[in-house]
The first five atom37 places (N, CA, C, CB, O) and aatype in JSON, in Angstrom:
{
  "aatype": [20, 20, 20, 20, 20, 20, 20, 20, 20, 20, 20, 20, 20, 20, 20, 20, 20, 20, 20, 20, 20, 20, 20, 20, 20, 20, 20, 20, 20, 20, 20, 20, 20, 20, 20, 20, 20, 20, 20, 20, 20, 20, 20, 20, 20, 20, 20, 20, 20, 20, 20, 20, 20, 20, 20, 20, 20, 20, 20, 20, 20, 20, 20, 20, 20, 20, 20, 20, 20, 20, 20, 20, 20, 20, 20, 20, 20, 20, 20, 20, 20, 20, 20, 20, 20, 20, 20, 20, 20, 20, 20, 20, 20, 20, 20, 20, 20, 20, 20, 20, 20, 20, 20, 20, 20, 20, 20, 20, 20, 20, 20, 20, 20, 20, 20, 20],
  "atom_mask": [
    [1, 1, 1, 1, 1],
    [1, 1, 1, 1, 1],
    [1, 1, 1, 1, 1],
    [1, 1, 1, 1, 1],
    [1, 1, 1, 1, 1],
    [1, 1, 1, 1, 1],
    [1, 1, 1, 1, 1],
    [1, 1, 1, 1, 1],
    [1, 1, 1, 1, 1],
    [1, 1, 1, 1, 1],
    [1, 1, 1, 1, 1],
    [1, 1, 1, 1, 1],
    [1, 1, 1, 1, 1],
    [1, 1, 1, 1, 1],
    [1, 1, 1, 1, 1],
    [1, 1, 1, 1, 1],
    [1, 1, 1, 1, 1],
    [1, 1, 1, 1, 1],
    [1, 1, 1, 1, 1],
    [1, 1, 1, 1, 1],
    [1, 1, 1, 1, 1],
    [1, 1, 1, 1, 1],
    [1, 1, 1, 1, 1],
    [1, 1, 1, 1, 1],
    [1, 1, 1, 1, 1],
    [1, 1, 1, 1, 1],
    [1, 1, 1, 1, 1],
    [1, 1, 1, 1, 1],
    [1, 1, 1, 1, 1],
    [1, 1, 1, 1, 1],
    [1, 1, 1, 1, 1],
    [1, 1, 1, 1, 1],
    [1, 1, 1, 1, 1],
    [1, 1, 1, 1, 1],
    [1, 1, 1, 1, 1],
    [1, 1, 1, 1, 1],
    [1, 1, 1, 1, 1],
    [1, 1, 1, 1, 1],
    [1, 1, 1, 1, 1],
    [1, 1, 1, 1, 1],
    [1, 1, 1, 1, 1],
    [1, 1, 1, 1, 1],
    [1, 1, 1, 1, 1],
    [1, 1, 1, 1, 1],
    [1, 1, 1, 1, 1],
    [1, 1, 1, 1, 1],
    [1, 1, 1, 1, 1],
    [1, 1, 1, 1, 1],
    [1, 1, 1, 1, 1],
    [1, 1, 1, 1, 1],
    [1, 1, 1, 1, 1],
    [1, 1, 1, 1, 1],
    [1, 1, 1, 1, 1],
    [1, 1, 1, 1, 1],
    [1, 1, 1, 1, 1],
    [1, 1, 1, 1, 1],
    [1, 1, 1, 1, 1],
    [1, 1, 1, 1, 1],
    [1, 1, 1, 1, 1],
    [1, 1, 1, 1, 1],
    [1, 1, 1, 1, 1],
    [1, 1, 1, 1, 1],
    [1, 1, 1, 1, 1],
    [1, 1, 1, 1, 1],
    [1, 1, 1, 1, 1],
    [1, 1, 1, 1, 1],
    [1, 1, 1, 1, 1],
    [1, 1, 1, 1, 1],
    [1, 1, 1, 1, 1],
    [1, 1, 1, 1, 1],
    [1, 1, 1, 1, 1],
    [1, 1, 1, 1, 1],
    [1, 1, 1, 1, 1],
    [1, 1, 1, 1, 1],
    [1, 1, 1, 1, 1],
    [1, 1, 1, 1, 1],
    [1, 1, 1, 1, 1],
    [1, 1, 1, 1, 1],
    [1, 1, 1, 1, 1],
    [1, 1, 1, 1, 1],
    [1, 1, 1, 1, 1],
    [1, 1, 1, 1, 1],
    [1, 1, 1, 1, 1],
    [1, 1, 1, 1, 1],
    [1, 1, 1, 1, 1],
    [1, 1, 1, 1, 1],
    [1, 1, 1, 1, 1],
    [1, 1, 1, 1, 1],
    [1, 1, 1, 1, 1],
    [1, 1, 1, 1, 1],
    [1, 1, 1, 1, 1],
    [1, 1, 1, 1, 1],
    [1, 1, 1, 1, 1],
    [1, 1, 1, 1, 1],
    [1, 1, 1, 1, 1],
    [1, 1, 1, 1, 1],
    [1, 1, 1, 1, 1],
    [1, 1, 1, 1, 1],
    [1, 1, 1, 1, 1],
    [1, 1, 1, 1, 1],
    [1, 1, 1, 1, 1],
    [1, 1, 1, 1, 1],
    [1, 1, 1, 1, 1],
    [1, 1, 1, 1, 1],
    [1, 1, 1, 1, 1],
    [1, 1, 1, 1, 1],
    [1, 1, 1, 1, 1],
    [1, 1, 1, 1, 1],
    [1, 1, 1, 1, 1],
    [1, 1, 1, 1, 1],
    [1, 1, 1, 1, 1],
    [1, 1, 1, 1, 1],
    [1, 1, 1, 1, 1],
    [1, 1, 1, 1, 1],
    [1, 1, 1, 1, 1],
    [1, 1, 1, 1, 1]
  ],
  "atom_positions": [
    [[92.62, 45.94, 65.42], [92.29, 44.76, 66.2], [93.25, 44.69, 67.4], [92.38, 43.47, 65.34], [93.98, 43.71, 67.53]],
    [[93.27, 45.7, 68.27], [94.15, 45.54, 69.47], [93.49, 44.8, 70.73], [94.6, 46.95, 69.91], [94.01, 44.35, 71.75]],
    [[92.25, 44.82, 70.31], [91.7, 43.57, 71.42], [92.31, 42.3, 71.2], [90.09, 43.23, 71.33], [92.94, 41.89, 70.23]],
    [[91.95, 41.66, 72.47], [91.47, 40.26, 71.89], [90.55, 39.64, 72.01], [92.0, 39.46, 72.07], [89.64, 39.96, 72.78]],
    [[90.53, 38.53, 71.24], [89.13, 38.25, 70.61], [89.03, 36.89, 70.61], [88.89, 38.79, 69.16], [90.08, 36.34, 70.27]],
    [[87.62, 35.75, 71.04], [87.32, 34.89, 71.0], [86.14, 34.71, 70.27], [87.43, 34.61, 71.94], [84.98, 34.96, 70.62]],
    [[86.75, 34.03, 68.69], [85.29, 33.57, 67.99], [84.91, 32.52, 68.54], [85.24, 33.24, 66.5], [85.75, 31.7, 68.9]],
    [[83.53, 32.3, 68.75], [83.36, 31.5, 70.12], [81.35, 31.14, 69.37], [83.7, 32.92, 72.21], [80.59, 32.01, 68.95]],
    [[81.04, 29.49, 69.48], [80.15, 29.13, 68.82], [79.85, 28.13, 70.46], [80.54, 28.49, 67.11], [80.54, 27.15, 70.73]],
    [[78.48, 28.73, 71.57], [78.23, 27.86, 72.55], [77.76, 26.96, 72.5], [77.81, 28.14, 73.24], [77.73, 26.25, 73.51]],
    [[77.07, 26.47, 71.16], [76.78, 24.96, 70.88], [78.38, 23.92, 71.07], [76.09, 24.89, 69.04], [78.29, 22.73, 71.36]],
    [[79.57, 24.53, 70.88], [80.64, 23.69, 70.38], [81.44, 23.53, 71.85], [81.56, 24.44, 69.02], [81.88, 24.37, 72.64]],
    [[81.41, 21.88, 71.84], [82.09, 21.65, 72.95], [83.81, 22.12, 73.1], [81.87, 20.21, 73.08], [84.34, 22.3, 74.2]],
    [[84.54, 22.27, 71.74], [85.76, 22.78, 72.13], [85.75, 24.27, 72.45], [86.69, 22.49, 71.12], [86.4, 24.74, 73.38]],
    [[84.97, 24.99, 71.59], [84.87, 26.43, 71.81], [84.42, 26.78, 73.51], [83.66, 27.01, 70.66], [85.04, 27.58, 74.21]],
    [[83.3, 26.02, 73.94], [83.48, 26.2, 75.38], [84.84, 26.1, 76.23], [82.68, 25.31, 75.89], [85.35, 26.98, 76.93]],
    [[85.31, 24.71, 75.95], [86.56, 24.42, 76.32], [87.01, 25.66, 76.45], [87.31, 23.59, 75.48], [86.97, 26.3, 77.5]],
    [[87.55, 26.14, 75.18], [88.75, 27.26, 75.1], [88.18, 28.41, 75.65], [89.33, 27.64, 73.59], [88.89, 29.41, 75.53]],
    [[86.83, 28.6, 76.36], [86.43, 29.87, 76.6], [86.84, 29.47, 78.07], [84.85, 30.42, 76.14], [87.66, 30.21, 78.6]],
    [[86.49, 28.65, 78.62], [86.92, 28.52, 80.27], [88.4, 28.4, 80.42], [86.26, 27.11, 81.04], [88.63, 28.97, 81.48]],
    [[89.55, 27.96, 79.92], [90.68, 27.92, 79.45], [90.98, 29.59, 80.32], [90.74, 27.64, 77.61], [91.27, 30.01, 81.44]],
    [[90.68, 30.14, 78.83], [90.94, 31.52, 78.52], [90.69, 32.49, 80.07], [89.8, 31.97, 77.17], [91.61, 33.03, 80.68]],
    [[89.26, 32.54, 80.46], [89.02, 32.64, 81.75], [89.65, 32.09, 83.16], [88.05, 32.33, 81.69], [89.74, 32.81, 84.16]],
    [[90.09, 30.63, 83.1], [90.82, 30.4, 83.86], [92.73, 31.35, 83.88], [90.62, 28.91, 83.62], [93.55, 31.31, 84.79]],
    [[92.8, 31.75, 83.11], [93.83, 32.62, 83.29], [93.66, 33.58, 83.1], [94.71, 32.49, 82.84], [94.03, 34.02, 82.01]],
    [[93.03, 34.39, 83.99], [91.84, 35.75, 83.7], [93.04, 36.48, 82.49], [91.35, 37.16, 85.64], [94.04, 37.18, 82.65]],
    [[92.43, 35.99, 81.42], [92.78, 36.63, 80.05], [91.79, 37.38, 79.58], [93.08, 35.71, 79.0], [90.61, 37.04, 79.62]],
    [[92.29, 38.65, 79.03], [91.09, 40.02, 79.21], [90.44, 40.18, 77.65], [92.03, 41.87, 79.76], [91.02, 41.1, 77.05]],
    [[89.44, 39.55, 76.86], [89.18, 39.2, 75.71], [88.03, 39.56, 75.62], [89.39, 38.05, 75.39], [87.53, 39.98, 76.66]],
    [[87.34, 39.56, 74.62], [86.02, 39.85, 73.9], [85.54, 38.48, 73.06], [86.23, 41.19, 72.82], [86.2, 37.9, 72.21]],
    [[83.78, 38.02, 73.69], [83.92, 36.89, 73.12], [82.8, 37.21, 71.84], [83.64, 35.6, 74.19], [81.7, 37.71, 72.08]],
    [[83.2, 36.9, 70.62], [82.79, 37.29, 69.56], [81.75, 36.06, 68.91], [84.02, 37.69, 68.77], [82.19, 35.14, 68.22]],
    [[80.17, 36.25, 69.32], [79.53, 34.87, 69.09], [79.13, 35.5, 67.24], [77.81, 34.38, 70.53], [78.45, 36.45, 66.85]],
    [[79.93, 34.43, 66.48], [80.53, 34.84, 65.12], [78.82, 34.17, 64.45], [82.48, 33.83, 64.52], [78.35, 34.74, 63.47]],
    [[78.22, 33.27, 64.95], [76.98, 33.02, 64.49], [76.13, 34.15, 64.56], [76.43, 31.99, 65.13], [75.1, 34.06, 63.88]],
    [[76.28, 35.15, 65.17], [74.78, 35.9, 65.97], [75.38, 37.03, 65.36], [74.4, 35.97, 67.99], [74.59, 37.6, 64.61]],
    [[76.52, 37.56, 65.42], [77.38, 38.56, 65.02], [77.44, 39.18, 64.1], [78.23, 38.36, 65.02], [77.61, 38.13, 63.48]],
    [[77.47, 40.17, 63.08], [78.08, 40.77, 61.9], [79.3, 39.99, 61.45], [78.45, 42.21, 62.17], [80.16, 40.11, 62.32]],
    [[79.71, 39.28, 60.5], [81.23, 39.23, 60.89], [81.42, 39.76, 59.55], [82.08, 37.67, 61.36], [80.88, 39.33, 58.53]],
    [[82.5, 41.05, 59.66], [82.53, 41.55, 58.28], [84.14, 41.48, 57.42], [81.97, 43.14, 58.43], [85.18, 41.67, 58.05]],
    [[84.12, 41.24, 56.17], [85.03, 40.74, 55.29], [86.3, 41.05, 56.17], [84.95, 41.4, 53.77], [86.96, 40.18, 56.74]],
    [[86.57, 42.43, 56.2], [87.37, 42.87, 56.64], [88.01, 42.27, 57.41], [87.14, 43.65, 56.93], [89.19, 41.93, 57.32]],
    [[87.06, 42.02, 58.44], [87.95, 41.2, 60.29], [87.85, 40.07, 60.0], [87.15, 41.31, 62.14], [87.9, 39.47, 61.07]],
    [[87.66, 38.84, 58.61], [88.05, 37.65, 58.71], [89.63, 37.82, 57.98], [86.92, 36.63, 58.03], [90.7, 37.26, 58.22]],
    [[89.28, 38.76, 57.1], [90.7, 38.68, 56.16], [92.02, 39.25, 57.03], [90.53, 39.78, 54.62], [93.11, 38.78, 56.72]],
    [[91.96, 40.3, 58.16], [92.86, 40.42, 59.22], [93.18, 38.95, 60.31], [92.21, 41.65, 60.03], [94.18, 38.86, 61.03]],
    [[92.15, 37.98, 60.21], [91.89, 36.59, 61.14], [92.99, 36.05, 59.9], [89.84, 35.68, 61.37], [94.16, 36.43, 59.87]],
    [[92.61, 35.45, 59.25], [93.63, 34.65, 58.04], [94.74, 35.2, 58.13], [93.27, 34.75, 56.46], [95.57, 34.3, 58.27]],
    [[95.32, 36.38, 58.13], [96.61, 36.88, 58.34], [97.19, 36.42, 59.57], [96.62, 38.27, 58.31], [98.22, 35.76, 59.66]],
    [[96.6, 36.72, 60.34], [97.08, 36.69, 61.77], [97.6, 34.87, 62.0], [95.57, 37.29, 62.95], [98.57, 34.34, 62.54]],
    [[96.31, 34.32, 61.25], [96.48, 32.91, 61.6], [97.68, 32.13, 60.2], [94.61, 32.16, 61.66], [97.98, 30.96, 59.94]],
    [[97.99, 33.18, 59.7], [98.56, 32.34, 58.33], [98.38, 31.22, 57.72], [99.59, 32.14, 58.33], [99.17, 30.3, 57.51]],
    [[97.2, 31.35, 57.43], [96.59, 30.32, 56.39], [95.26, 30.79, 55.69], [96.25, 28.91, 57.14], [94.42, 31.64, 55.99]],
    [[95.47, 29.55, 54.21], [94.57, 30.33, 53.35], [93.12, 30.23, 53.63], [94.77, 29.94, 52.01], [92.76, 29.51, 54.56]],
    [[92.42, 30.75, 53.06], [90.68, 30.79, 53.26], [90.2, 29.56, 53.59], [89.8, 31.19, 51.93], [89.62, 29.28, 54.64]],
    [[90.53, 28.56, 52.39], [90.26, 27.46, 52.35], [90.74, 26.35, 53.38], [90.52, 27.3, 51.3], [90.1, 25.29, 53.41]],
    [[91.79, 26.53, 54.17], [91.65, 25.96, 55.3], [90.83, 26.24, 56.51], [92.58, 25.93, 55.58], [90.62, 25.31, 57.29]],
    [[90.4, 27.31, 56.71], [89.48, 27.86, 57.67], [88.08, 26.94, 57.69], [89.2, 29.43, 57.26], [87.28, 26.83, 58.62]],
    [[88.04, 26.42, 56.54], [86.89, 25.88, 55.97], [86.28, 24.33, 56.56], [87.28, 25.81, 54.47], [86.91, 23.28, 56.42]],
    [[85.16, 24.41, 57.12], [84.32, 23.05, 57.71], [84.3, 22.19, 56.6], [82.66, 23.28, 58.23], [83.65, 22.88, 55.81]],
    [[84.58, 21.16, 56.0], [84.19, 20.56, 55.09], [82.75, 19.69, 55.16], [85.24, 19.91, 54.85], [82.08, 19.38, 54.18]],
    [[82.43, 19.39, 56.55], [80.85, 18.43, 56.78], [79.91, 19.54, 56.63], [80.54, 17.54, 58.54], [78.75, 19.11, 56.58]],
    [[80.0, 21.08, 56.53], [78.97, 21.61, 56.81], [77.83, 21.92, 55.46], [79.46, 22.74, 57.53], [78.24, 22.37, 54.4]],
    [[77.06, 21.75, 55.58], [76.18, 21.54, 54.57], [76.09, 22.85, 54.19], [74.91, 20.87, 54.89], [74.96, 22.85, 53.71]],
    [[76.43, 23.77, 54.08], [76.87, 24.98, 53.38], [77.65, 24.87, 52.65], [77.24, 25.86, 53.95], [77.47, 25.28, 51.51]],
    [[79.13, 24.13, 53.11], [80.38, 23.9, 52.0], [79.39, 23.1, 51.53], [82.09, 23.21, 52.34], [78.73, 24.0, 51.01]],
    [[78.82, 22.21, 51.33], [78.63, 21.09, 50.03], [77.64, 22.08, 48.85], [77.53, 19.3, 50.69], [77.95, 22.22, 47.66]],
    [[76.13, 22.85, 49.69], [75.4, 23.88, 48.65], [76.02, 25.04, 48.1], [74.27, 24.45, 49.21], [75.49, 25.73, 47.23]],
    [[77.31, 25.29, 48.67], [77.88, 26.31, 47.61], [79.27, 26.06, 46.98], [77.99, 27.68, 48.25], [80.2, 26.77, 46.6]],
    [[78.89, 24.18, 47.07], [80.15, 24.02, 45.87], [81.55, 24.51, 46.39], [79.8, 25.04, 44.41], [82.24, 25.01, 45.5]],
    [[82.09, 24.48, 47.59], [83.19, 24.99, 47.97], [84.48, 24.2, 48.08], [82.92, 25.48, 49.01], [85.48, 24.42, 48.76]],
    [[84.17, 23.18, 47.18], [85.32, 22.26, 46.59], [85.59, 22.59, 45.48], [85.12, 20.92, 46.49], [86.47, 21.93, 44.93]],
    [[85.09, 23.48, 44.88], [85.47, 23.63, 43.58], [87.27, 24.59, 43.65], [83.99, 24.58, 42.74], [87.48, 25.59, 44.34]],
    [[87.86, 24.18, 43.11], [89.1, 24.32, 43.52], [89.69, 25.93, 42.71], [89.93, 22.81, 43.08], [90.7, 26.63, 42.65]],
    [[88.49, 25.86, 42.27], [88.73, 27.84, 41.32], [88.15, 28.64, 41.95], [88.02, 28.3, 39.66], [88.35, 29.84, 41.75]],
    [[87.16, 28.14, 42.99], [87.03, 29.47, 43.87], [88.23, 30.32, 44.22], [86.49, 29.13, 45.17], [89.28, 29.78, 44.56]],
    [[88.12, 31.48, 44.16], [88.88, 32.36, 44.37], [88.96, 32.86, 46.07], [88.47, 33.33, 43.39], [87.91, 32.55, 46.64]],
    [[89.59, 33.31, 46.65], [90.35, 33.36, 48.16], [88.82, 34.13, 48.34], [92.28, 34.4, 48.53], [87.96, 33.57, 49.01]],
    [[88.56, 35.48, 47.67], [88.07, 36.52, 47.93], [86.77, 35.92, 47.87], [88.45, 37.66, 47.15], [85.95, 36.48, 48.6]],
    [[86.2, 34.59, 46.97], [84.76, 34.25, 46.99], [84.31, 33.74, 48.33], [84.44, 33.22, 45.94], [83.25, 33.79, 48.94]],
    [[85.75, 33.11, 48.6], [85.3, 31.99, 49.94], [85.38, 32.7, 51.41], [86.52, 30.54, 50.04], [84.93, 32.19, 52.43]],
    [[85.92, 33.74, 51.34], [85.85, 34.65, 52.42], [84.36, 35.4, 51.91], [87.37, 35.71, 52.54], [83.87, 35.9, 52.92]],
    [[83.85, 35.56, 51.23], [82.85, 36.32, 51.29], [81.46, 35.27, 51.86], [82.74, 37.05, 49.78], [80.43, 35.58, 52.47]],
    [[81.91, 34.04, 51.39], [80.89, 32.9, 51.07], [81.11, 32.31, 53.11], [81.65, 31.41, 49.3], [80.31, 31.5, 53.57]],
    [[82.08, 32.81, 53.84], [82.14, 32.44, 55.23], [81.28, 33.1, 55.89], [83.32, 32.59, 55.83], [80.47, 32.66, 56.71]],
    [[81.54, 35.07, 55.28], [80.49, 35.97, 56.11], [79.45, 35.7, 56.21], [80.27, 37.06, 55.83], [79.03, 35.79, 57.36]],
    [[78.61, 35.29, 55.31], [77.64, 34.79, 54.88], [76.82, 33.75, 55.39], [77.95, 34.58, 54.01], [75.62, 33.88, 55.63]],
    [[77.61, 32.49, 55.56], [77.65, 31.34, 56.13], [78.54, 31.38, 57.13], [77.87, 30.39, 55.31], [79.59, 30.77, 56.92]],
    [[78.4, 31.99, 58.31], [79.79, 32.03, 59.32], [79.62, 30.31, 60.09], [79.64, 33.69, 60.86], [80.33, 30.28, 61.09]],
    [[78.96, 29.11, 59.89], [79.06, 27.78, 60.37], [80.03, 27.31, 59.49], [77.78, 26.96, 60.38], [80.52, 26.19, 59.64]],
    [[80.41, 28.22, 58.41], [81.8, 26.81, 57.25], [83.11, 27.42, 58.1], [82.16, 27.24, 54.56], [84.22, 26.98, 57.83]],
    [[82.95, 28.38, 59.06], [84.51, 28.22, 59.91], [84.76, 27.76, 60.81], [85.11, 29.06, 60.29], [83.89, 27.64, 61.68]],
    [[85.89, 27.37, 61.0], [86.57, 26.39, 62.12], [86.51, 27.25, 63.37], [88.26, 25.92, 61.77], [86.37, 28.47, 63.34]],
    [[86.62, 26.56, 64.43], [86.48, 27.23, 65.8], [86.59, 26.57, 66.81], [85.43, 27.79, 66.01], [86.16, 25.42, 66.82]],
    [[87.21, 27.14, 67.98], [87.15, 28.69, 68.12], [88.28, 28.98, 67.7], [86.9, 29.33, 69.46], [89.15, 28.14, 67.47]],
    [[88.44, 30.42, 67.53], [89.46, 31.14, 66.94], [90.17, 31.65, 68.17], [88.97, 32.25, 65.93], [89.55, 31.13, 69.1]],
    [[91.11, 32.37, 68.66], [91.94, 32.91, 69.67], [92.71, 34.15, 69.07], [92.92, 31.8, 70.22], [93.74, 33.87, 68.46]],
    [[92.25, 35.93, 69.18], [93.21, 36.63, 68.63], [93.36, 37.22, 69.07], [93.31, 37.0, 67.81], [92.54, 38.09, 69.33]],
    [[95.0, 37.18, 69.66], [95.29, 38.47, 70.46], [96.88, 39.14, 70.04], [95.22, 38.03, 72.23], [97.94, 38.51, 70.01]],
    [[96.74, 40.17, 69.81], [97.81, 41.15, 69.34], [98.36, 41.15, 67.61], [99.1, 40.77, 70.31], [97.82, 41.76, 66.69]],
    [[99.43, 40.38, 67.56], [99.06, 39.92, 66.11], [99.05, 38.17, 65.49], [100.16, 40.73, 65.25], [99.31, 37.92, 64.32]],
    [[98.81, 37.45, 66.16], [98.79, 36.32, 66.35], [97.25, 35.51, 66.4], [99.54, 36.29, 67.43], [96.41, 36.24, 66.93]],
    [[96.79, 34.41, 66.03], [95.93, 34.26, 66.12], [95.76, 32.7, 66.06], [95.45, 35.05, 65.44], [96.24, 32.24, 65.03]],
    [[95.21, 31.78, 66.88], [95.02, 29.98, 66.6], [93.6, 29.82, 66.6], [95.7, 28.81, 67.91], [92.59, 30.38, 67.02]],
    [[94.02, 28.69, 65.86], [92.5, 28.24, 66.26], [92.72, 27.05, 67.27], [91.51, 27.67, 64.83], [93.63, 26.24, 67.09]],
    [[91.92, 26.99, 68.25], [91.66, 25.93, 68.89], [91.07, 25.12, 68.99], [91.58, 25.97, 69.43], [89.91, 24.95, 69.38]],
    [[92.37, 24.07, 68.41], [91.46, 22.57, 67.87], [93.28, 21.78, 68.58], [90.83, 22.34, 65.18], [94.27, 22.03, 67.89]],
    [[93.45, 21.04, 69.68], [92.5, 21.54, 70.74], [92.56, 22.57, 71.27], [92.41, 20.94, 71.64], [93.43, 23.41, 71.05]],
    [[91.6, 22.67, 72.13], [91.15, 23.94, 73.11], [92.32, 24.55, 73.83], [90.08, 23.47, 74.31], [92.4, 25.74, 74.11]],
    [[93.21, 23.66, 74.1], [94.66, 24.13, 74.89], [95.42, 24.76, 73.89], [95.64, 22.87, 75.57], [96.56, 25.11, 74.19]],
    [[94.92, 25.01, 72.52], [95.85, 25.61, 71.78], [96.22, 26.8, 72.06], [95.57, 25.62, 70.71], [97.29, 27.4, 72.02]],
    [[94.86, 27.12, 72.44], [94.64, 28.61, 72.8], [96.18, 29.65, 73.9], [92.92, 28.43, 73.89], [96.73, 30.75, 73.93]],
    [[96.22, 28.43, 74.54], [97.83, 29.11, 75.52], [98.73, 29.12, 74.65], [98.61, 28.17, 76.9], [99.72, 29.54, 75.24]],
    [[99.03, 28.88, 73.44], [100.17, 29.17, 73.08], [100.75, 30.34, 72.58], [100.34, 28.49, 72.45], [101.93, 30.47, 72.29]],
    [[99.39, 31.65, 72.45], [99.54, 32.81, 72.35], [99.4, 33.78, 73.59], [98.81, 33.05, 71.45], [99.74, 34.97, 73.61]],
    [[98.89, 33.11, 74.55], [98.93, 34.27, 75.68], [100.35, 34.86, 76.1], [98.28, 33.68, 77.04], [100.43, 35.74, 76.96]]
  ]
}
């Protein structure tokens, strides 16, 4: 992952935010539309590292996916709920910001400068 990378959802008014942000300081990125996308186990479980935190914070709690697959249940395992994101890529938070080995999410959108 030596790019960087913007998980990036254009329905979402912050994810726009952070995409013009990003552009306004011609920052040289790849924007990764994580709905339309492949997103595979692998490159979320390198995202959680980067961002240091567990699965379960990544996690939408209003989205009507977390409620049909039970993703309060507090024994899900790290590895179910990362599989249960690929799957459902709307139960993650966004946008994401990853560049080098570092990674935020931007909530807000200005978070995004704190890794450039």
């Amino acid at each position: 992952m030596d790019k960087a990378y913007l998980l990036h959802n254009p329905r979402c008014s912050k994810s726009r935010q952070a995409l013009e942000i990003l552009k306004n300081k011609n920052e040289d990125f790849i924007v990764f539309l994580y709905l339309e996308e492949k997103l595979e186990v692998s490159f979320l479980e390198k995202i959680l590292t980067k961002l240091s935190i567990e699965p379960r914070q990544l996690l939408r709690k209003g989205e009507v996916d977390y409620k049909e697959n039970n993703l309060n249940d507090e024994n899900l395992s790290d590895k179910k709920i990362i599989e249960l994101m690929t799957r459902f890529p709307k139960l993650i938070e966004r946008p994401i910001f990853i560049k080098n080995k570092k990674a935020i999410i931007g909530r807000p959108p200005e978070k995004v400068l704190e890794i450039i």
